[in-house]
Backbone as CSV, one residue per row, in Angstrom:
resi,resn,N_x,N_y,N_z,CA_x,CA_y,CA_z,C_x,C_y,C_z
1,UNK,0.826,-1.196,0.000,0.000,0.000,0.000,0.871,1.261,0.000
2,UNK,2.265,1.360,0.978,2.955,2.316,1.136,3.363,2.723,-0.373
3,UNK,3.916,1.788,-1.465,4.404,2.128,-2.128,3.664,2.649,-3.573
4,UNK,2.561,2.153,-3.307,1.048,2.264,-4.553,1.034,3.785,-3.784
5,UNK,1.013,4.332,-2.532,0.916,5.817,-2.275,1.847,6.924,-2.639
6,UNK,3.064,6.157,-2.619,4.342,7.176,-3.069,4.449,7.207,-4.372
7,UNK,3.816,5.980,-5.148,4.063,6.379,-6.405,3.026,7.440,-7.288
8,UNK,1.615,7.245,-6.113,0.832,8.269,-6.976,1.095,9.896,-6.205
9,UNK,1.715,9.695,-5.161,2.379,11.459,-4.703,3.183,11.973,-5.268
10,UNK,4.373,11.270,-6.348,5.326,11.202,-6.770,4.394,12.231,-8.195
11,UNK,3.333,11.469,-8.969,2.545,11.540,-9.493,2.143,12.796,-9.695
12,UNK,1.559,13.283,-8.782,1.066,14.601,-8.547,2.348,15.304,-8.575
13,UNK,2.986,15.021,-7.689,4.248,16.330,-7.660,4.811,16.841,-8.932
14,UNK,4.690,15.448,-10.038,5.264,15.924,-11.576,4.237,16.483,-12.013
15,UNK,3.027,16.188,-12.025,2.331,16.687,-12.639,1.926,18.236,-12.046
16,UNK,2.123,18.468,-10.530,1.687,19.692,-10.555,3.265,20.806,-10.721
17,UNK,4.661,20.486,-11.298,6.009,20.933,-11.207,5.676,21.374,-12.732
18,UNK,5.304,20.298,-13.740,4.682,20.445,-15.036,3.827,21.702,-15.432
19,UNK,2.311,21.416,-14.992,1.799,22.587,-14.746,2.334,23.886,-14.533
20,UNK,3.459,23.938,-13.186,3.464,25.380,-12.667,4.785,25.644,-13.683
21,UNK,5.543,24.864,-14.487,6.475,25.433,-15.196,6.060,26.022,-16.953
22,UNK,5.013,25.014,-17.044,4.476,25.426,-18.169,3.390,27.218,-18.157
23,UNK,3.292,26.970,-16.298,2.634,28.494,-16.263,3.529,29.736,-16.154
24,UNK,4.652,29.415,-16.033,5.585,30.210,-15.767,6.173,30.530,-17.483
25,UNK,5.940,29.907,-18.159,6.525,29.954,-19.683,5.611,31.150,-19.980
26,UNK,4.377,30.675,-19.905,3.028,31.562,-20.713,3.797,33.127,-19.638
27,UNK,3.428,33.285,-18.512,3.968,34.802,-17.726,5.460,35.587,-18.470
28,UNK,6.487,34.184,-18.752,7.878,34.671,-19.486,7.052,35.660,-20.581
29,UNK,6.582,34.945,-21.473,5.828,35.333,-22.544,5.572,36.638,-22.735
30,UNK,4.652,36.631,-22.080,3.815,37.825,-21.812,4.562,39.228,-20.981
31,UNK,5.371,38.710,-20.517,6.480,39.555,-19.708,7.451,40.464,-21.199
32,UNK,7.767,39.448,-21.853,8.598,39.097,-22.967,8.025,40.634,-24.115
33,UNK,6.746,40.014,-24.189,5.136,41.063,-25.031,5.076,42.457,-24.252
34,UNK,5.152,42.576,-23.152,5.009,44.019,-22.942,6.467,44.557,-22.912
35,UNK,7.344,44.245,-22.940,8.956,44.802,-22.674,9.014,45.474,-24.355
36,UNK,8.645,44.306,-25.057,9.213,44.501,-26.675,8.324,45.924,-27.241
37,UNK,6.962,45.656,-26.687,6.093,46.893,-26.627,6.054,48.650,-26.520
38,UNK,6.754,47.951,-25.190,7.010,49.561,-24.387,8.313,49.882,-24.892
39,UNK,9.209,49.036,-25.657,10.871,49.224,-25.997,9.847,49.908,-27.481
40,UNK,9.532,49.417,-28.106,8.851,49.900,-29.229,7.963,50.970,-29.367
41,UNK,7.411,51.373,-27.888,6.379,52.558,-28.211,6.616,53.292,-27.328
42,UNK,7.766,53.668,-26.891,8.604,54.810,-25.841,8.202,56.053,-26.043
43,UNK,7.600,56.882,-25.478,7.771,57.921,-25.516,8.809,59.319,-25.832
44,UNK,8.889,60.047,-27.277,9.950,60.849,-27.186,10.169,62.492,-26.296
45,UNK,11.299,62.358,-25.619,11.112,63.663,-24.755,11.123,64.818,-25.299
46,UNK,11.198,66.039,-24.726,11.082,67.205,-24.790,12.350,67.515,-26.368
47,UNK,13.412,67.181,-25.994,14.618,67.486,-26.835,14.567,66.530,-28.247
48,UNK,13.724,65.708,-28.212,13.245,64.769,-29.174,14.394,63.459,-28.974
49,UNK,14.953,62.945,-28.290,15.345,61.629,-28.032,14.368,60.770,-27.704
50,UNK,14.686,59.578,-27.663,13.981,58.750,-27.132,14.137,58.505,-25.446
51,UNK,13.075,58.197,-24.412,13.658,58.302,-23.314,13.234,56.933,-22.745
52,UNK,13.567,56.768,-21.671,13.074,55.214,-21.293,11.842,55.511,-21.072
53,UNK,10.711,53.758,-21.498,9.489,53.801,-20.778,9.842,53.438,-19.386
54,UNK,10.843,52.922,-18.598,10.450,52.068,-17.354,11.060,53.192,-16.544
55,UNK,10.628,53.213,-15.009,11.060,53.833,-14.086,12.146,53.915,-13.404
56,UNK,12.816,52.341,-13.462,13.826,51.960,-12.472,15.366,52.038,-12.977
């Protein structure tokens, strides 16, 4: 019985490591989509350069 239990915990653990890495791809993504965005639709300043969109 012990081991019919570890193998289906084992089970879950891949399957939920799976899941949360494949959710982490889609966020890269999308992380990925607004950077290329805001690098692409920057605002130009006063002197007419380009200036950064981000704050930090």
């Amino acid at each position: 019985m012990v081991p019919l239990l570890l193998v289906l915990l084992l089970a879950l653990v891949l399957f939920g490591a799976g899941f949360a890495l494949k959710a982490l791809w889609f966020v890269a993504v999308i992380v990925l989509a607004v950077w290329l965005l805001g690098f692409v639709m920057r605002s130009a300043g006063t002197d007419g350069s380009r200036g950064r969109w981000y704050r930090w």
